[in-house]
N, C-alpha and C positions, 0 to 999 in steps of 0.2 A: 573560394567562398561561393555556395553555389545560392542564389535567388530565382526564384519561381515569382514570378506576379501574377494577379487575376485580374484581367486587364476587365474583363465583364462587373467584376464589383465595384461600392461604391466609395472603396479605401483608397485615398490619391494613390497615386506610384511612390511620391518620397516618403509616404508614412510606411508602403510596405515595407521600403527598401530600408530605412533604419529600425523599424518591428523587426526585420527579419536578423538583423545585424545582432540587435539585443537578444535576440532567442538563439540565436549561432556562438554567442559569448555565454549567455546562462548555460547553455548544454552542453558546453567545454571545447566546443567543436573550433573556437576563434579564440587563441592563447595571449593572456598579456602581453605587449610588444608586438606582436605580429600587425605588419604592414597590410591595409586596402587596397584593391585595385585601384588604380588613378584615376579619375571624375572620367573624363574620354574612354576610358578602355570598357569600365561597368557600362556607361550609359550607350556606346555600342553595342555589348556584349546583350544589352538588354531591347536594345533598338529605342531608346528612348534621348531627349534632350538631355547635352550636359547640364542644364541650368536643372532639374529634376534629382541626378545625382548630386549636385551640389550641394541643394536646401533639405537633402537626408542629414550627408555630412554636416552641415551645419546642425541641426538640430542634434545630432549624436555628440556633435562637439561642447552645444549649450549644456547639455546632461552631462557633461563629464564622463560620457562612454568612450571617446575617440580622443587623441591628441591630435592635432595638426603640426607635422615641421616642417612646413614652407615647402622646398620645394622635395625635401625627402620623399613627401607625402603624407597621409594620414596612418596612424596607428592605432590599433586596439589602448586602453588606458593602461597603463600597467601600477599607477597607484593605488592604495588601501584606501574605501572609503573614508575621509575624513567627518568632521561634524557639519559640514553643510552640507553633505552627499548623503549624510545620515538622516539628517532634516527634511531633507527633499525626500528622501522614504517613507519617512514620519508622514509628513504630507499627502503620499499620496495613499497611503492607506486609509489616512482619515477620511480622504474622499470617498474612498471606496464603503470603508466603514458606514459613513454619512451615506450613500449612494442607496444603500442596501436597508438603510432602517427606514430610510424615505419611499424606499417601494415594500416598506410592512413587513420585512423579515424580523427576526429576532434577534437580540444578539447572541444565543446558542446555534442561530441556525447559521451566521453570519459566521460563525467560529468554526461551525461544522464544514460550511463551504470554503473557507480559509484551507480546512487543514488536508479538505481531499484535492483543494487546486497544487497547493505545495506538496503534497504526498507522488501528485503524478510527476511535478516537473521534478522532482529526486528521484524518480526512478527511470526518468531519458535523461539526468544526468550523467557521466562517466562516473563509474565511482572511484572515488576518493581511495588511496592509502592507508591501512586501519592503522594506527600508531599503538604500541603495547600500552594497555589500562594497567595503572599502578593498583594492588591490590587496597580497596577504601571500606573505611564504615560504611560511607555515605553514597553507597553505589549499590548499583541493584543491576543485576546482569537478567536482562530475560533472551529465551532462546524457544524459536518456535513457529508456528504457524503466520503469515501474514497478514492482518487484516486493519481496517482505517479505523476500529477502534481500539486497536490497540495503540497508533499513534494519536488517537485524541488523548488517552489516558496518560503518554508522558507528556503532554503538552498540559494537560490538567494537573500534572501530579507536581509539574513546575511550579504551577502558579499556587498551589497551596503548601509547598514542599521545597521554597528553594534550594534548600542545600541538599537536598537528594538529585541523584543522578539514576535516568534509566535508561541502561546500555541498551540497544537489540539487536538484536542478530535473526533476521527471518532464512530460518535454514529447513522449515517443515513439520508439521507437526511430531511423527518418528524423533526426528533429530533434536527435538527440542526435549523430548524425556530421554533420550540417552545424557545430553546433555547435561540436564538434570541428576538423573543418576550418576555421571559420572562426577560430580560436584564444578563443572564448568558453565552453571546456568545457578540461579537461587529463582529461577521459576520458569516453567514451561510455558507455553501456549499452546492448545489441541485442541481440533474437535475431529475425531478417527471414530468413527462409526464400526461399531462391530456388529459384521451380517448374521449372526447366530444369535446374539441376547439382545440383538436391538439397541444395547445401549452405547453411547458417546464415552469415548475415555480409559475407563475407570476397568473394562476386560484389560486394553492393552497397559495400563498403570500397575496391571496383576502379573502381567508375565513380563517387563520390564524389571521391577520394583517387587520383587515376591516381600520381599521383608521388609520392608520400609512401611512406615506409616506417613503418609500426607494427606495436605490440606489442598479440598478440590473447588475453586470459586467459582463459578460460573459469573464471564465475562461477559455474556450478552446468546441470544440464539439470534442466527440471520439466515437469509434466505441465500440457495445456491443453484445458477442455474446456468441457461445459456446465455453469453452476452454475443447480440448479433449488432448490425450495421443498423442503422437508425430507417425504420420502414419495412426493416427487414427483407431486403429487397431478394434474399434466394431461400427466402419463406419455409426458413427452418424453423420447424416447431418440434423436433424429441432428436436426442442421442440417437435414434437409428439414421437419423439423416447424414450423422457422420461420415458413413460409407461412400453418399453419393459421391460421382467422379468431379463433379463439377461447384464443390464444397471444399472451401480448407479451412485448416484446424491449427490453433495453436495452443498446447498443452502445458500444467505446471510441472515441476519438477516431481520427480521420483522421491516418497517418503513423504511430500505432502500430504494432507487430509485428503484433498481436492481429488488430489491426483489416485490415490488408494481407492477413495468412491467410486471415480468414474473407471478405474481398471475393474472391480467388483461389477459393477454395471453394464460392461459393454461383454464384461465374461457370462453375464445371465443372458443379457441378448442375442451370443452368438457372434458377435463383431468381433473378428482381427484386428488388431492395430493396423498390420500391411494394407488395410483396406481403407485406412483414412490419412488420406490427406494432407500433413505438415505436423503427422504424430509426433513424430521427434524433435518439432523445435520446443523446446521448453521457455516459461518465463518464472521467475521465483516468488513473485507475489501477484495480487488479483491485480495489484493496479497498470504491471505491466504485462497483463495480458488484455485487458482492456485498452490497452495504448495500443498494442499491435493492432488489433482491431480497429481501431479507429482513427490509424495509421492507413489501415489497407493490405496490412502484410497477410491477414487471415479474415478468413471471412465471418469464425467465430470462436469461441473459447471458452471454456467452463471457469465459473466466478461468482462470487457476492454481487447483488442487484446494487449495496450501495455504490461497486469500484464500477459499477454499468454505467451509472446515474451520474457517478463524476465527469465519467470521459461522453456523457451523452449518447449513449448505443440501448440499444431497445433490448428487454431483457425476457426468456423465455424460464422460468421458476421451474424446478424440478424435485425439490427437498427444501426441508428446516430442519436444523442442525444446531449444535450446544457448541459453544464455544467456550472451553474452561481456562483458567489459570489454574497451574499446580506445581506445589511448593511445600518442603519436608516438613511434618508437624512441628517438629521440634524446633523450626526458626518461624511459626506461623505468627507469635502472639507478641515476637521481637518486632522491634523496628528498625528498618523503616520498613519490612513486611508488611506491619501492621499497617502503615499509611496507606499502603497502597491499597488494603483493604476498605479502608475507609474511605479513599479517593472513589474506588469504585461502588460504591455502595451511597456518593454525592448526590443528591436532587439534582444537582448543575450538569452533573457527569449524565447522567440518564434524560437529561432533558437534550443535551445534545446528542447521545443515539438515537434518541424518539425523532428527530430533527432528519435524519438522515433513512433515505426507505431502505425498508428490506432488515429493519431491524426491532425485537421483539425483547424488551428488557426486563418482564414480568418475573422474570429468575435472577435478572441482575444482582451479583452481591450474594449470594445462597452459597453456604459454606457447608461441604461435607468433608469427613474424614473415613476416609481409607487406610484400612489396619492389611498388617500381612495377613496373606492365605493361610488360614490353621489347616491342620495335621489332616491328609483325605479320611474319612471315616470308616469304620471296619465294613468290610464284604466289599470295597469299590466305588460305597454306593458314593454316589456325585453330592459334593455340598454346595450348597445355599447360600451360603455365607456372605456376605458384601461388605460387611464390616463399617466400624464406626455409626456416625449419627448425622443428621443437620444441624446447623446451628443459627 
């Protein structure tokens, strides 16, 4: 079990020491049943009073975090919350709830903060074992690009939609329309910028998808830029800074939007990859490249201003970008497709993107149709065509 203290702050020692204990169990890192070091061995180990690691233990013990057996020692819990462990959760949300409308928040804004605090701590969790999804009516598989609204819209789509289920899978924008196309997603998420028509999506939906007709929603546009250290303390201000020696970098995966942009952009400026600094470590969503950052592991990272805003890092804006949902015509007008359209298209839904910066919903909900590429026109000449309508 490893504990760090800040012995300069104004957090006792036993509050860090059981904070730390709880975030060492949420992060998977401290297994049910697994044994504590002994009250004397930590409070060495730490150079502090045993009576200091005692009143942790105890307080862990009061929560029902820890067991005590005598002289075995203490252990991690290893039972399922029951209904008074429930209750006590209950409770303290409501504080928090109560906490947050008493300093003037909203409750969209309060919901918004809820869902990018828990968005960060599931992605410095271990992940979990996917178990095989039985094929359902009432399930909606999306596959695609990562971003925190797309987890507010299955938290919203819960609450007016109980019995719909919406799977995700953040594997990239690319990989969310093969996906798609291959009938292993009933919806994509994208926003892939094409450097020749300017436009978001709808080129690469063409050469994907030559024959397919789909419905393209627009999910929100947000801003994407640099997420730096809070101060910005090695005064990165543009993508060339990448190069510097004394700069690192941690990047998204290969096939993301993100990732496409900034390989397009550092090929216009001339930048090598060999030339920057922690190119190769990748993370799969904005939120866990903002954690690295604001971890320490890198100094900065390309991402959405809202996944900056979560993890508290100061953000440098570079582009505004569409972020679509896309989904076969022919299941557009079924349900529970259809909900989901109307989930997104909520006053409640759009009042909690507005809630969170870096995000611009004035498209929210705008529905196009994309037809296949008709036949090239005689003599070569280039078509026009873009097919379908808004709606």
């Amino acid at each position: 079990m490893d504990i760090t203290l800040n012995r300069a702050g104004k957090t006792p020692a036993y509050r860090q020491i059981a904070d730390s204990v709880r975030e060492q169990v949420a992060l998977g890192r401290l297994k049910p049943g697994e044994r504590l070091p002994a009250i004397r061995e930590l409070a060495q180990r730490l150079g502090l009073d045993p009576g200091t690691v005692a009143r942790a233990y105890q307080e862990l013990e009061r929560d029902g975090a820890i067991t005590a057996r005598g002289r075995s020692g203490s252990f991690i819990a290893e039972t399922r919350p029951g209904r008074s462990e429930r209750d006590h959760l209950t409770a303290a949300i409501d504080r928090a709830i109560l906490d947050g409308l008493g300093l003037g928040f909203s409750p969209e804004e309060i919901a918004s903060a809820f869902a990018t605090r828990l968005a960060g701590w599931r992605e410095r969790r271990q992940p979990p074992k996917r178990q095989p999804v039985p094929v359902r009516t009432d399930l909606l598989r999306f596959s695609g690009s990562h971003d925190l609204a797309v987890e507010l819209l299955v938290t919203h789509m819960k609450s007016l939609y109980p019995g719909v289920r919406l799977d995700t899978s953040f594997v990239g924008s690319l990989g969310g329309l093969v996906a798609l196309e291959c009938g292993e997603a009933d919806i994509a998420g994208a926003h892939l910028l094409d450097e020749e028509s300017g436009q978001f999506n709808i080129p690469f939906i063409r050469r994907l998808m030559p024959s397919e007709t789909v419905a393209v929603v627009n999910l929100v546009q947000r801003i994407q830029g640099l997420m730096v250290a809070p101060d910005n303390p090695k005064q990165i201000i543009s993508l060339a800074d990448l190069k510097r020696p004394d700069v690192s970098f941690v990047n998204r995966q290969k096939g993301s939007g993100t990732r496409i942009y900034l390989d397009s952009q550092l090929l216009r400026l001339g930048i090598s990859p060999d030339q920057i600094r922690g190119f190769e470590c990748e993370e799969t969503t904005h939120v866990g490249v903002a954690a690295a950052v604001a971890e320490g592991k890198a100094d900065c990272g390309m991402g959405t201003q809202s996944a900056a805003a979560g993890a508290g890092l100061d953000f440098i804006p570079l582009m505004k970008e569409r972020y679509d949902l896309i989904c076969l015509k022919d299941h557009f007008d079924r349900s529970p497709l259809a909900w989901l359209t109307v989930t997104v298209r909520s006053r409640d839904f759009k009042v909690m993107l507005n809630s969170m910066p870096g995000y611009d919903t004035s498209d929210t909900g705008e529905v196009r149709f994309v037809g296949p590429i008709p036949s090239l026109p005689p003599e070569g000449k280039r078509a026009s065509y873009y097919g379908g309508q808004g709606r």
